[in-house]
C-alpha atoms as an extended CHARMM CRD file, in Angstrom:
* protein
*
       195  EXT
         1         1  UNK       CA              0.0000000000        0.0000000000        0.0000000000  PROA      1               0.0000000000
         2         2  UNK       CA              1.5390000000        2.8950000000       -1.2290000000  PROA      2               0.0000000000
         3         3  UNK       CA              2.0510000000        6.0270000000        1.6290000000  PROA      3               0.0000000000
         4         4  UNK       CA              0.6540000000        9.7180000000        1.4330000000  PROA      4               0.0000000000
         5         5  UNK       CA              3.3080000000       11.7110000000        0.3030000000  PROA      5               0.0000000000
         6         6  UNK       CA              2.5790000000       15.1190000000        1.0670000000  PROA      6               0.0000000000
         7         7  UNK       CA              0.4120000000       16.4360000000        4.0240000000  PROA      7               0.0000000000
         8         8  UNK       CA              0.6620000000       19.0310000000        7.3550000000  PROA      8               0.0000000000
         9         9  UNK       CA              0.9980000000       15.6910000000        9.3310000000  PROA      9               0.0000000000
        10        10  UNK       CA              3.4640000000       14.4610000000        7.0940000000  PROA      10              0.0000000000
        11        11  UNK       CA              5.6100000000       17.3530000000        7.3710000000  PROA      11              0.0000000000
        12        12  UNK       CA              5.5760000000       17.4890000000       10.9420000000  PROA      12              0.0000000000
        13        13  UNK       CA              6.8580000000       13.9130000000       11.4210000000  PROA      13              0.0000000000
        14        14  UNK       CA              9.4450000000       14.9150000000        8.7860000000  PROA      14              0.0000000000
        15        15  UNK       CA             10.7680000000       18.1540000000       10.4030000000  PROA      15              0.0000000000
        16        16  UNK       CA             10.6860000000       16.7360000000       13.8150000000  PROA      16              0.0000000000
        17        17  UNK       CA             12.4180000000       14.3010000000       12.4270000000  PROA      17              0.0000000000
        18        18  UNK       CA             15.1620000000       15.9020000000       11.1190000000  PROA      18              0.0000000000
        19        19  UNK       CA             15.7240000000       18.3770000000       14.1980000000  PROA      19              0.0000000000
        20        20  UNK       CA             15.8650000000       14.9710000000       16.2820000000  PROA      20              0.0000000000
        21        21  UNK       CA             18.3680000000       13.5240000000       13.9820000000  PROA      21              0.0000000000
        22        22  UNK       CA             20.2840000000       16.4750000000       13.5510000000  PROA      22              0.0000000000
        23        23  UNK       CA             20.5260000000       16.6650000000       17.5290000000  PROA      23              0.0000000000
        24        24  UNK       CA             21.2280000000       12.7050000000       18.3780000000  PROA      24              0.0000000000
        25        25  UNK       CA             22.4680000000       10.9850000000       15.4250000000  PROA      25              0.0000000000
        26        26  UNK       CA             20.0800000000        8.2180000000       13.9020000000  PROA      26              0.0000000000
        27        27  UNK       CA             20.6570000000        5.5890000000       16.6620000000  PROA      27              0.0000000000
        28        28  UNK       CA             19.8790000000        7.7630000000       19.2520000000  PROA      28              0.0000000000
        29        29  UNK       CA             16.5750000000        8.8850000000       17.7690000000  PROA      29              0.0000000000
        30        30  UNK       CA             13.5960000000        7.0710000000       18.3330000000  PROA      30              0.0000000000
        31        31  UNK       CA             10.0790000000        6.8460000000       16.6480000000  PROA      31              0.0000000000
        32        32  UNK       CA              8.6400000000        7.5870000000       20.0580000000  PROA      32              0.0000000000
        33        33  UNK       CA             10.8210000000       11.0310000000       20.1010000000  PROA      33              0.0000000000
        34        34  UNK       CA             10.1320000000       11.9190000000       16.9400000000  PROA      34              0.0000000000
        35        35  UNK       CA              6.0830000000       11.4860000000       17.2250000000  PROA      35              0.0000000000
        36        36  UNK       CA              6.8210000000       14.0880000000       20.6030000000  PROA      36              0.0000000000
        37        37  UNK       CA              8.3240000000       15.9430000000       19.0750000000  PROA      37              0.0000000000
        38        38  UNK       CA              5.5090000000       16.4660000000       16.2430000000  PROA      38              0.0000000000
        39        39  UNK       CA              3.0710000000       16.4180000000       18.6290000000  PROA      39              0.0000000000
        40        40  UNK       CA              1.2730000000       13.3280000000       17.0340000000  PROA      40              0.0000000000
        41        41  UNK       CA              0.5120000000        9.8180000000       17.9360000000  PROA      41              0.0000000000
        42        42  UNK       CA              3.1350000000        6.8930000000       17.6870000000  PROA      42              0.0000000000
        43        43  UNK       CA              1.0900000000        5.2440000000       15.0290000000  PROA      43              0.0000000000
        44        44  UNK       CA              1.1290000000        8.5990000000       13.2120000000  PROA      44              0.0000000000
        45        45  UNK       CA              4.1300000000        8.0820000000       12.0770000000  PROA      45              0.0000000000
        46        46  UNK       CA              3.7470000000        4.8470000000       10.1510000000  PROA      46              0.0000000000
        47        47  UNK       CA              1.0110000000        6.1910000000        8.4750000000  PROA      47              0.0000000000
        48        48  UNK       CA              3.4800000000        8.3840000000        6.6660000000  PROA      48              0.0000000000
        49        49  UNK       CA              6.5950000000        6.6710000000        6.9230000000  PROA      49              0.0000000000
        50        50  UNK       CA              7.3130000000        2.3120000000        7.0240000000  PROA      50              0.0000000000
        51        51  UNK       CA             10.1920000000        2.8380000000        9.2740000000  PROA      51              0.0000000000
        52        52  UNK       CA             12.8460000000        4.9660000000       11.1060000000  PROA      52              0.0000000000
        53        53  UNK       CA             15.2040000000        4.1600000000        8.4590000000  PROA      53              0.0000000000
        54        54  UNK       CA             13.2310000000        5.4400000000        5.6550000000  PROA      54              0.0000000000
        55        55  UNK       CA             12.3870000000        8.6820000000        7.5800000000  PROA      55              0.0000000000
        56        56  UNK       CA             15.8380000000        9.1440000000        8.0360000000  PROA      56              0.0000000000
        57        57  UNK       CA             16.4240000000        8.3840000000        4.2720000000  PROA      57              0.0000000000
        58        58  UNK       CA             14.0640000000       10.8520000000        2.9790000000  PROA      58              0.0000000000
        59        59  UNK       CA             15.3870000000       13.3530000000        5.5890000000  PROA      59              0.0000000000
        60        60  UNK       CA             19.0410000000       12.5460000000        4.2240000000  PROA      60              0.0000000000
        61        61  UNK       CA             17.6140000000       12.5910000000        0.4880000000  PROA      61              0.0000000000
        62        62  UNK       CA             14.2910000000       14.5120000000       -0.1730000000  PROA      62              0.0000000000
        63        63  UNK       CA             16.0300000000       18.2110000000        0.7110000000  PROA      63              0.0000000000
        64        64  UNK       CA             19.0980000000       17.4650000000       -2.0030000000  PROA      64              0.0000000000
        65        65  UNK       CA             16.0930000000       18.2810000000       -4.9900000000  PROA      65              0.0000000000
        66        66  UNK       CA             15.1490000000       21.1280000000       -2.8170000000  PROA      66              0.0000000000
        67        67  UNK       CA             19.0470000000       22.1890000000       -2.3150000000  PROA      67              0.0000000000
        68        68  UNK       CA             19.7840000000       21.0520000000       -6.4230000000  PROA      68              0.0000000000
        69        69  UNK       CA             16.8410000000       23.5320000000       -7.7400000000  PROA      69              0.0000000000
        70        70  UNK       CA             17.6690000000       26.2110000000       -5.5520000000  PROA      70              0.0000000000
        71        71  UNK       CA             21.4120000000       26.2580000000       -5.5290000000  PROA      71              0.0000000000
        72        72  UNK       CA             22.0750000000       25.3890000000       -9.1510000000  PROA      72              0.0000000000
        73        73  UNK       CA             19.8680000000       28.3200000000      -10.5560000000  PROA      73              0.0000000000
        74        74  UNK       CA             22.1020000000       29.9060000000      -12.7930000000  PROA      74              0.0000000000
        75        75  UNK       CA             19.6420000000       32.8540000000      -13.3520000000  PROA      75              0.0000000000
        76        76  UNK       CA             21.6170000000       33.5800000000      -16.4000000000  PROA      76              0.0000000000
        77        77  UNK       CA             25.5080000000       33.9960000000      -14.7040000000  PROA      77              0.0000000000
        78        78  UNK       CA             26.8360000000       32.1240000000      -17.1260000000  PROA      78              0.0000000000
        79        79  UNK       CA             25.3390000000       33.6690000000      -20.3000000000  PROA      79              0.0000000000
        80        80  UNK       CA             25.5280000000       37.0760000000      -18.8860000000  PROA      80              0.0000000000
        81        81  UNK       CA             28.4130000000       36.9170000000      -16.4100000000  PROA      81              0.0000000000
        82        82  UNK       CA             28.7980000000       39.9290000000      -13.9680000000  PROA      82              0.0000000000
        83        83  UNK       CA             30.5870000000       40.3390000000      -10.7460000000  PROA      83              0.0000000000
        84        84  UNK       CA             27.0260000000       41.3770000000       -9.3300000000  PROA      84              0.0000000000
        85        85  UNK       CA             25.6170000000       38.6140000000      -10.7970000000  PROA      85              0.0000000000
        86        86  UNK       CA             28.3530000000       36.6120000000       -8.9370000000  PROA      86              0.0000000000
        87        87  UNK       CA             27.5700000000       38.5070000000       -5.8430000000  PROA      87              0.0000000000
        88        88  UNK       CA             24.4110000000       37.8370000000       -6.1080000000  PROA      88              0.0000000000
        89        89  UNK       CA             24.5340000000       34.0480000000       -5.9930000000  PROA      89              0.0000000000
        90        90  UNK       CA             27.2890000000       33.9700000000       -3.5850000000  PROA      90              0.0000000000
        91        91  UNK       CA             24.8660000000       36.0690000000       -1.1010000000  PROA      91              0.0000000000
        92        92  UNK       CA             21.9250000000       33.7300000000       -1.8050000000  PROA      92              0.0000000000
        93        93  UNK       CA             24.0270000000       30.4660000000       -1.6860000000  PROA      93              0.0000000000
        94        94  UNK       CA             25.4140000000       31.9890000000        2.1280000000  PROA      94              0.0000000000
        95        95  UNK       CA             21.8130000000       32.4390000000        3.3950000000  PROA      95              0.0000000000
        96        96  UNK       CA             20.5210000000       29.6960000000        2.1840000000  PROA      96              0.0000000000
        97        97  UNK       CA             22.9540000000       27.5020000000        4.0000000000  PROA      97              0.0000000000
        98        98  UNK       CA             22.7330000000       29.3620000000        7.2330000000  PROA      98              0.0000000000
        99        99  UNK       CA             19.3140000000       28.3530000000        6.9990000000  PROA      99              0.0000000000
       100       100  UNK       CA             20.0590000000       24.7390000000        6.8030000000  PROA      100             0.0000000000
       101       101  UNK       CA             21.6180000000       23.8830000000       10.2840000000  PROA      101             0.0000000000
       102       102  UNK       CA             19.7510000000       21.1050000000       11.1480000000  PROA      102             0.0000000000
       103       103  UNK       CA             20.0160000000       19.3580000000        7.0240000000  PROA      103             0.0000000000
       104       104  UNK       CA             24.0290000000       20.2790000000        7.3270000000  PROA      104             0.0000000000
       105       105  UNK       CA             23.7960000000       18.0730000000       10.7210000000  PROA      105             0.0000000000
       106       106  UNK       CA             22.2160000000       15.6840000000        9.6270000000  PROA      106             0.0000000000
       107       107  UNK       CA             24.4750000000       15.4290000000        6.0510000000  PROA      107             0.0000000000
       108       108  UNK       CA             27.4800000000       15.2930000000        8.5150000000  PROA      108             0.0000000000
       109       109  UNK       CA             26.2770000000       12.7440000000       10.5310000000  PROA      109             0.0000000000
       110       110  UNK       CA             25.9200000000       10.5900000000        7.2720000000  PROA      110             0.0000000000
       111       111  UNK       CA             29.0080000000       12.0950000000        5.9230000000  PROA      111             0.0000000000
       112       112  UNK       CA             30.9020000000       10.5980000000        8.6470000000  PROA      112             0.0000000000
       113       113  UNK       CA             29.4800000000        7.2720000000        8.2550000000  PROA      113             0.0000000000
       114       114  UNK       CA             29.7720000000        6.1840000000        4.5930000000  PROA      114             0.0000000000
       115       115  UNK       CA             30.0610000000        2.3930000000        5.3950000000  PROA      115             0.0000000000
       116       116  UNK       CA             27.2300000000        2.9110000000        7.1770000000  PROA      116             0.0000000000
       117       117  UNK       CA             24.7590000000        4.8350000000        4.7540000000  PROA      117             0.0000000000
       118       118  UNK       CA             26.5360000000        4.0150000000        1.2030000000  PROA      118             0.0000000000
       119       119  UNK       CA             23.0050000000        4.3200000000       -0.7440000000  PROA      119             0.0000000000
       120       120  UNK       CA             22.9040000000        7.9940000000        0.6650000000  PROA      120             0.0000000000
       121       121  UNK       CA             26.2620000000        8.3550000000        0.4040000000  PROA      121             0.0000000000
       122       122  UNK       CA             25.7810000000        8.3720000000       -3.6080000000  PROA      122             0.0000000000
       123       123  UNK       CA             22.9920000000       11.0350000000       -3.8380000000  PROA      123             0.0000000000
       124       124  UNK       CA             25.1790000000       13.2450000000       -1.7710000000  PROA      124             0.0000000000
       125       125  UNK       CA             27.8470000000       12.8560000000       -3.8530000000  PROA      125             0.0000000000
       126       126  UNK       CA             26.6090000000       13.1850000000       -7.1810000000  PROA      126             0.0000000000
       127       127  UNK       CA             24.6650000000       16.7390000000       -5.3750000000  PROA      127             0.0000000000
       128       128  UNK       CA             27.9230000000       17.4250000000       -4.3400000000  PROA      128             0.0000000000
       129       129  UNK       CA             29.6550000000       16.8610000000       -7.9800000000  PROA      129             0.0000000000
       130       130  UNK       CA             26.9680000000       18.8980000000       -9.7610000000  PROA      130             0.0000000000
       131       131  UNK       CA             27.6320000000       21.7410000000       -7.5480000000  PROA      131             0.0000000000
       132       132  UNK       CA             31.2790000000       21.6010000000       -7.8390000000  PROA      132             0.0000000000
       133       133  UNK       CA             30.7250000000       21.6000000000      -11.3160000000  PROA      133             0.0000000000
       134       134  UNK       CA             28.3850000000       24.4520000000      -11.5120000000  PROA      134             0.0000000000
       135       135  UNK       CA             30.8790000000       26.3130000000       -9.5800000000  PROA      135             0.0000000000
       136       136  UNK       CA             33.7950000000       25.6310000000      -11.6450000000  PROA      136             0.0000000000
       137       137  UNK       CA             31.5810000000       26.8550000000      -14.9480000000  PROA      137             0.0000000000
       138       138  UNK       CA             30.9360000000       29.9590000000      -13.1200000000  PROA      138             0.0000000000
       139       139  UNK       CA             35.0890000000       30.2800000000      -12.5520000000  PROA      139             0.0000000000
       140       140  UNK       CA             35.6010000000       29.5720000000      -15.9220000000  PROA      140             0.0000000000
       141       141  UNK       CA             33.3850000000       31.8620000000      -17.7440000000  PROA      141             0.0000000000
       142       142  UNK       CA             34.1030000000       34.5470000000      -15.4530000000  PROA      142             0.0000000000
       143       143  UNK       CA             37.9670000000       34.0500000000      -15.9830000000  PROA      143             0.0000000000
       144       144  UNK       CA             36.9330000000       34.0360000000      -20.0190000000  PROA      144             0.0000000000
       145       145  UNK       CA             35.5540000000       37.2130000000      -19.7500000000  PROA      145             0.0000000000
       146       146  UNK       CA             38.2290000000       38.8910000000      -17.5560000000  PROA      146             0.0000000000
       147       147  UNK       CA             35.9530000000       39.3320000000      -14.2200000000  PROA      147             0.0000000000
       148       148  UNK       CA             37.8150000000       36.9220000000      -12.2290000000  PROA      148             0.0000000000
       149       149  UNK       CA             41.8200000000       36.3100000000      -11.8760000000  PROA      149             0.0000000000
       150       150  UNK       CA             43.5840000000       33.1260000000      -13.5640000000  PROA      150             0.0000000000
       151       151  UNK       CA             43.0700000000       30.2900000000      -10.8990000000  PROA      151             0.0000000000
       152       152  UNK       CA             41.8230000000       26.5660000000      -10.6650000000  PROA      152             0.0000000000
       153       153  UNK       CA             38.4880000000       25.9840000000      -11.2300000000  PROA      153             0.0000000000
       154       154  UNK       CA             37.8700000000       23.2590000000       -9.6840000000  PROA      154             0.0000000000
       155       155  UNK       CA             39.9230000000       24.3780000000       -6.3000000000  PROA      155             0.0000000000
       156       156  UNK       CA             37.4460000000       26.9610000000       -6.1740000000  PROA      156             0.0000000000
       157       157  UNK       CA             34.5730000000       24.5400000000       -5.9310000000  PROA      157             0.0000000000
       158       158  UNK       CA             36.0390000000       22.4620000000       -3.4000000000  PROA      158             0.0000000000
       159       159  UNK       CA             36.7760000000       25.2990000000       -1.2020000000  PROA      159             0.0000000000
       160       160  UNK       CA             33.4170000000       27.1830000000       -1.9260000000  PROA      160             0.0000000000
       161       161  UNK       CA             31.1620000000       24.2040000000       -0.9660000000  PROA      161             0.0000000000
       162       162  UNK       CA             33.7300000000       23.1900000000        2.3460000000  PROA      162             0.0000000000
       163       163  UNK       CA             33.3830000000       26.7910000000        2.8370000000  PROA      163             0.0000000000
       164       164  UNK       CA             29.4180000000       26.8210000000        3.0890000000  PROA      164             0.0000000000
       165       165  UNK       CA             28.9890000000       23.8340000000        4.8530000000  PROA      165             0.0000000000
       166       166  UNK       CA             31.3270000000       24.6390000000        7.4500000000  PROA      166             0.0000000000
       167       167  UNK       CA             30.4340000000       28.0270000000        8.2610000000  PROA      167             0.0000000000
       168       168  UNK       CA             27.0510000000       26.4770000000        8.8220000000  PROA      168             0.0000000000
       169       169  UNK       CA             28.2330000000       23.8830000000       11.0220000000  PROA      169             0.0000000000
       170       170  UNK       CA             31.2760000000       25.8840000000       12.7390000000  PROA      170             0.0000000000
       171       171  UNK       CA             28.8530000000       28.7850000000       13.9110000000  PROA      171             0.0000000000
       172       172  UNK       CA             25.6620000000       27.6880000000       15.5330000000  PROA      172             0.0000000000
       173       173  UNK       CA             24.4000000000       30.9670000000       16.7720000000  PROA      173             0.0000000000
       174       174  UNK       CA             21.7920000000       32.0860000000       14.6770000000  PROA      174             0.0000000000
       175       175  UNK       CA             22.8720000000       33.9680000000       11.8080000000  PROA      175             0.0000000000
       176       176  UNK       CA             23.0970000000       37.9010000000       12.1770000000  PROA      176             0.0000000000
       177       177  UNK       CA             23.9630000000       40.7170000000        9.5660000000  PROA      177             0.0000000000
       178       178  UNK       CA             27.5630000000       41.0220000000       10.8370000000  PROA      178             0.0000000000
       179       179  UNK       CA             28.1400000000       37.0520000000       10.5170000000  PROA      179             0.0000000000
       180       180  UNK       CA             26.7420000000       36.6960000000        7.6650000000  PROA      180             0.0000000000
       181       181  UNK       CA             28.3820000000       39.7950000000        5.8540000000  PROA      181             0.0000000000
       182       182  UNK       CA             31.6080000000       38.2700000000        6.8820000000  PROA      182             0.0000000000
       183       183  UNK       CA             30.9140000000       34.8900000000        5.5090000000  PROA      183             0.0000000000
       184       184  UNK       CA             29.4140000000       36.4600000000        1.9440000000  PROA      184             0.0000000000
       185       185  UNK       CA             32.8720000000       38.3340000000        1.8000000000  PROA      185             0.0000000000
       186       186  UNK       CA             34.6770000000       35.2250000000        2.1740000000  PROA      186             0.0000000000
       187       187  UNK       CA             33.0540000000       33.3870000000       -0.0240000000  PROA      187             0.0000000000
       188       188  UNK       CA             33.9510000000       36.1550000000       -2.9290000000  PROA      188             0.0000000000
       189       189  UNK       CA             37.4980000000       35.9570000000       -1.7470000000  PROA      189             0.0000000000
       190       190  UNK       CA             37.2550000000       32.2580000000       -2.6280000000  PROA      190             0.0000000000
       191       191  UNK       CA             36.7930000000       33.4900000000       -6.1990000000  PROA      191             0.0000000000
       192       192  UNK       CA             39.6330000000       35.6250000000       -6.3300000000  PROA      192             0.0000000000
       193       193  UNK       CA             37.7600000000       38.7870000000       -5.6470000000  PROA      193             0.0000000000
       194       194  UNK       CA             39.6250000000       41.2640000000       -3.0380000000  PROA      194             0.0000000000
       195       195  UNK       CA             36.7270000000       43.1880000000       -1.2450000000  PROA      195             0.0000000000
């Protein structure tokens, strides 16, 4: 029997989920914390999900099509390459990570693990490959047209996504203009750009 996919119930479990997983790790959590912490009923739960192990699989995997369609938006940089345009993506790529502590945890915890979770080791790294390489296209075109200083391409990308997931992960205040100015004007030095 095949499980509702999308409801306000369904959401809850999920998001409860992921805070508790971000907070304990997967063996720690249980289904009784998470259906607390949504404020629903144990059996709740399996009406939405078979198991703890797929809710922690969709919590590992069902943000990466969130993070792919919203991170890999060129809105025209590489056809139209600017250093505002640049700017522009670096500041919404920084915000949108600050916004993701609890996903960043969670991507760690797997991260750390790969014996462990190998099937969601392989989404994460073919996310993690398209983003490098959607950085290094940005490098490249904007070293073609002059904007940005000789360098390696794909160095960039490495450092730019280690960048964002560890200022995330490094700084667990909540983000504030000061913070978050500093990490934006990092993230352009990455590119070469002195500001």
């Amino acid at each position: 029997m095949a499980k509702p996919r999308s409801s306000e119930k369904r959401n809850k479990i999920f998001q409860a989920g992921l805070r508790l997983f971000a907070q304990n790790g997967y063996s720690k959590t249980t289904i009784k914390d998470i259906a607390a912490e949504a404020n629903v009923s144990f059996g709740t739960v399996f009406t939405y999900f078979e198991n703890k192990e797929e809710l922690f699989h969709l919590c590992v995997t069902e943000p990466i099509e969130e993070f792919r369609n919203y991170l890999l938006e060129t809105s025209g940089i590489l056809e139209n390459f600017s250093l505002n345009k640049l700017k522009e993506i670096v500041d919404e790529h920084v915000a949108y990570f600050l916004e993701k502590e609890d996903y960043l945890r969670v991507i760690q915890y797997v991260i750390g693990q790969p014996e462990r979770f190998p099937e969601m080791m392989e989404e994460l790294d073919q996310f993690s490959d398209e983003f490098m390489s959607f950085i290094q296209d940005i490098v490249k075109t904007g070293m073609e047209k002059g904007v940005l200083p000789e360098g390696n391409p794909e160095e960039v990308g490495y450092g730019y996504l280690a960048f964002l997931m560890g200022a995330r992960l490094t700084f667990t205040d909540h983000a504030n203009v000061q913070l978050t100015n500093a990490f934006k004007n990092q993230a352009l030095r990455l590119f070469g750009i002195v500001v």
